[in-house]
Every structure is written in structure tokens, then in C-alpha cells.
N, C-alpha and C positions, 0 to 999 in steps of 0.2 A: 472496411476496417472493423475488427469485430475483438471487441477484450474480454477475458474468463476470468472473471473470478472466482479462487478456489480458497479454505484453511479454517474459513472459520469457525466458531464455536462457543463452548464453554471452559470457562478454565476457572482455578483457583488463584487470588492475587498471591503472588508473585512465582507464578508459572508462564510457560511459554506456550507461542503459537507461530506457524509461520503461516504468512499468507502468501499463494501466488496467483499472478495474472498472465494467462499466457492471449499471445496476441497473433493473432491472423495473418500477419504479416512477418517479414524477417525485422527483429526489433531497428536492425544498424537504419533500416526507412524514417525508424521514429525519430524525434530532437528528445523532449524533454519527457519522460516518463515518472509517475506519481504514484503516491497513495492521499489521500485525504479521508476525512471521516467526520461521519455528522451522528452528534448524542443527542436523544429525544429533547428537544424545546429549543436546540443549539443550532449556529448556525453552519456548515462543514467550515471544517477547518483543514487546511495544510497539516500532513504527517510527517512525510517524506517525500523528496524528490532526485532522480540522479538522470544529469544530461549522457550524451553520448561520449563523452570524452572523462567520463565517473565523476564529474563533480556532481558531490551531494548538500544535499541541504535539509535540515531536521527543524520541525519544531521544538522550541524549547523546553517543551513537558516531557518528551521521547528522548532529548539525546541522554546517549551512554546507555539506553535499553534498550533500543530499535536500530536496527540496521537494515539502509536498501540496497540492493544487487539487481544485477542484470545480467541473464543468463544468456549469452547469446547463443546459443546450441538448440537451447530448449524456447525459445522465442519467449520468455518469461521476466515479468518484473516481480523480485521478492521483496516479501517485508518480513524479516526475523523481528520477532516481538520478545525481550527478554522481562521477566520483572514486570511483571501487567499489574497494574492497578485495578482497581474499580474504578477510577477515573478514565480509563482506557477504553471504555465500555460505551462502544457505537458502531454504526454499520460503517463499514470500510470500502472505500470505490477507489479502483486504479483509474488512471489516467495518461494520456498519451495524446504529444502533439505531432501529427502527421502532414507533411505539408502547410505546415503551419495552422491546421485549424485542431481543437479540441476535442476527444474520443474517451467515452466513458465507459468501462466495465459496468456491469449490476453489481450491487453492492453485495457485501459479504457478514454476515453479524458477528462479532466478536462480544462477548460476555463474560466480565470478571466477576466475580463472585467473591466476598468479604469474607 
């Protein structure tokens, strides 16, 4: 099982980024697919998550600016980023539970800028 991280970058607060992970597998194999993200001195934290059946679930600093999707076509989990803080500003890693055990992307940098 192998996850790509792709999207990230530089931006100006309160501009946009999308992030996608696309996955080695057809996603319908995964359960719970993710984004999380860790800020320098922090510990990662939960971003976003959506099971197979589209329940999602947002941390409370992201909702109403981030939305996650699941592209079943393109075997991709997105992360639309609206409205980016400087607060927003950390490396970003998908995630994916495949038969029950846990599957990390390389992480992606995302960079808000004041």
C-alpha cells in the first residue's frame, strides 16, 4: 500500500491550496482515510477525515475552510484548503486504514505566509 502526497506549497493568508493523495490501491479497499498535520515544536494533529460511506470529520480550527473528498475514479483523498492562516502552516500527511492497520503518505509542506 503505497500513498502520494501531492499540492503543497506557498500561499498568502487567506488564499487557497488543494492537497491530493492518491493511493495504490482502489480507495473502496480503504475504511477510514485522512489528512493530519504536524507544525515545527507541535504534535500532529487530526485535520480531516472521511470514512467510506462520506462521513467526515474536521478539526475545529479547519471547519467551514477545509473540505475532504474522495475521489473514487482517481483513487485520491483531497484536502480543499480555503482561507489558510498562518496558523495552517505545517507539513501535511494522508492517511489510510487498510485492513485495519495504518498507512502513511510522505508528508507534503504547506506554507502561509502573513
Amino acid at each position: 500500500v503505497q500513498l502520494q502526497a501531492s499540492g503543497g506549497g506557498l500561499v498568502q493568508a487567506g488564499g487557497s491550496l488543494r492537497l491530493s493523495c492518491a493511493a495504490s490501491l482502489s480507495i473502496f479497499s480503504f475504511g477510514v482515510m485522512g489528512w493530519y498535520r504536524q507544525a515545527p515544536g507541535k504534535q500532529r494533529e487530526l485535520v480531516a477525515t472521511m470514512t467510506g460511506d462520506g462521513s467526515t470529520l474536521y478539526a475545529e480550527s479547519v471547519k467551514g475552510r477545509f473540505t475532504i473528498s474522495r475521489d473514487n475514479a482517481k483513487n485520491t483523498v483531497d484536502l480543499q484548503m480555503n482561507s489558510l492562516k498562518p496558523e495552517d502552516t505545517a507539513v501535511y500527511s494522508c492517511n489510510a486504514y487498510w485492513r485495519g492497520y495504518p498507512y502513511w503518505g510522505q508528508g507534503t509542506q504547506v506554507t502561509v505566509s502573513s
